[in-house]
C-alpha angles and dihedrals in degrees: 000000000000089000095044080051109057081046096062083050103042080044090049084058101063099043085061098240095123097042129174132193118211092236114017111046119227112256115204087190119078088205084220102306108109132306137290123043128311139206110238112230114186121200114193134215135206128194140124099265098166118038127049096318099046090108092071090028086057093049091048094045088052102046094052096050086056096048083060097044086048091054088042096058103035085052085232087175116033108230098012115108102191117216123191124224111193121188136182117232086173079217104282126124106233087051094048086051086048087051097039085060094047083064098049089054097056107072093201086067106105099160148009130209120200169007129174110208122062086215086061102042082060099071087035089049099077099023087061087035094059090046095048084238110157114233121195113182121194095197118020098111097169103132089220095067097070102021104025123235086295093083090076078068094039092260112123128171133179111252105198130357095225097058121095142149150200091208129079142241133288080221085061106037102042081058093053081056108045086050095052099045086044095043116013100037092032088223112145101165105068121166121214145228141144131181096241098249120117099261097050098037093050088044100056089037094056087041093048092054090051102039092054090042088060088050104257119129128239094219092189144340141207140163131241138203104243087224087058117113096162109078100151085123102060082037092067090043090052086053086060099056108055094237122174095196141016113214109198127205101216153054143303100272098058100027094066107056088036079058097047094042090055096050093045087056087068092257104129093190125122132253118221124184135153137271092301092073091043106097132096095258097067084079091052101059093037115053083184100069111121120127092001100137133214136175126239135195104253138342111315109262101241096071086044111095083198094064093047079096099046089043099041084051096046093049094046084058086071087226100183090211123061126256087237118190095312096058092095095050111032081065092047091052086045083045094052086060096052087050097055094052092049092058091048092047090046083044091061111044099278100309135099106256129248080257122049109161086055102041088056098039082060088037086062100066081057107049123120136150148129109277141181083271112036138289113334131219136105140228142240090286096046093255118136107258091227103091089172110144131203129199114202122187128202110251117157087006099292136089123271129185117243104174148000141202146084123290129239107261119191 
């Protein structure tokens, strides 16, 4: 029997009735999305969804989820049936290279969206890159990471084919920055201070270039630990100084103490910093908020008619966090993905290629539509192509957008 049977299954091989891709696995259920069997395609995201940051980590873990519900159950890619992975990489480097590696061993893994912090995504970038693994990431915004440290010289260079974004640049965004302080806000004396990882320090650095080029004057400077949460003692410097303003190089948990103690120093100056204040929970931790100031990729959804869609789905889903700034794009990045294997799909006569991991990496290139956000594609360098900037103020405790456009780069 045993041997009879080994041969009806050896016999049912080669008629192609048990196939099997290299990289996407066959799914004989339709998981209630139309009949027939369908290749299983899995997308993976990154993001710290426990610890100080969860609150943007949940909203990028959702979003994405929905981007892939949204593409299940409008059958995007006939015969694709799309599965999302999420992993916590609590935002620390060695977890999000652990992580990185768990996608690479799973050859359904064609793509992988995340992460959030620029200091993670550098021990994820090779790792993805050896292994021809496509990485999309709504939120890293270090300029390095696409074009290398040679673009502080004008020589840019792309670092690794599998690495793009929806967000854009620190280059760009410490720019936006610089301009609307100097011009906007007429504040010419900033203090400054970033948390030494690679998103804040290449934050404030890029902020620091544009802001004196203008004409304003960094009065001081000084660097944090992201875990502090006692800065009485560069409080007391910034008093010395005369500073209208402190622009920080960081993120949310840190940012918003650093903000009230200052306030509660008697300094009624605002604090700026970049996208990574910019979630609902800053307000939260500072109950002195009010006109600190922060910078944000894009237009916020909410005033976008292309992201109603995106926002109608993501509140029938009944997602107890919020999307936060990174919801847009965090789909669109999702989306990005879809839309490659589609093409590759579309490209092979309706079926996933041998190849998968290949046949997207190509599609990318490639890849152009409509999103929640704007018009998607990237460039030579794997950057998103939309440079559009957003500053958004605190007013009712609670961020509001001021202004919006696209700084004058040189």
């Amino acid at each position: 029997m045993r041997q009879r049977s080994l041969l009806a299954i050896t016999a049912a091989l080669a008629a192609g009735s048990l196939t099997l891709t290299a990289c996407g696995s066959r799914d004989d259920s339709s998981n209630g999305s139309g009949g027939g069997d369908k290749t299983t395609v899995v997308i993976g995201v990154d993001a710290p969804l426990t610890g100080d940051l969860s609150a943007l980590g949940l909203g990028i873990r959702n979003s994405a989820e929905l981007a892939v519900k949204t593409a299940n159950k409008e059958e995007y890619v006939k015969g694709i049936e799309f599965k999302l992975e999420p992993l916590d990489d609590q935002a620390q480097p060695s977890v999000g290279q652990q992580n990185a590696q768990k996608y690479i061993s799973n050859k359904d893994v064609l793509g992988v969206v995340g992460p959030l912090n620029s200091s993670v995504s550098q021990q994820m970038q090779k790792p993805f890159n050896d292994a021809g693994l496509v990485q999309v990431s709504p939120a890293n915004t270090g300029t390095e990471l696409t074009q290398g440290d040679g673009w502080k010289t004008g020589n840019s260079v792309r670092q690794f084919k599998t690495f793009f974004r929806t967000a854009t640049t620190d280059e760009v965004q410490g720019a936006f920055a610089a301009e609307y302080l100097y011009n906007k806000a007429g504040i010419k004396k900033v203090y400054l201070i970033d948390d030494q990882k690679t998103y804040g320090a290449g934050l404030a650095a890029s902020f620091k270039t544009n802001f004196t080029k203008l004409g304003g004057k960094i009065v001081g400077s000084d660097h944090v630990n992201p875990d502090d949460r006692d800065f009485n003692s560069v409080v007391a410097k910034i008093k010395k100084t005369g500073a209208e303003a402190l622009y920080y190089g960081g993120e949310y948990p840190a940012a918003a103490p650093l903000s009230q103690q200052l306030k509660d120093s008697g300094q009624n100056i605002p604090l700026m910093g970049g996208d990574g204040i910019v979630s609902g929970d800053y307000p939260k931790l500072n109950k002195k908020a009010a006109g600190d100031l922060g910078t944000s990729v894009g237009k916020p959804v909410e005033q976008l008619p292309s992201a109603k869609k995106f926002i109608d789905g993501y509140k029938a889903a009944g997602y107890e966090d919020p999307y936060e700034v990174y919801g847009g794009l965090t789909y669109d990045a999702t989306w990005s993905i879809i839309e490659a294997v589609k093409l590759a799909v579309e490209g092979n006569d309706g079926e996933l290629p041998a190849d998968g991991r290949k046949a997207v990496l190509d599609a990318m290139s490639k890849v152009k539509f409509e999103g929640v956000t704007g018009t998607i594609s990237f460039d030579e360098f794997g950057d998103t192509t939309n440079t559009l900037m957003t500053a958004y103020k605190i007013k009712n405790n609670a961020w509001v957008p001021e202004f919006s456009g696209s700084p004058k780069l040189d």
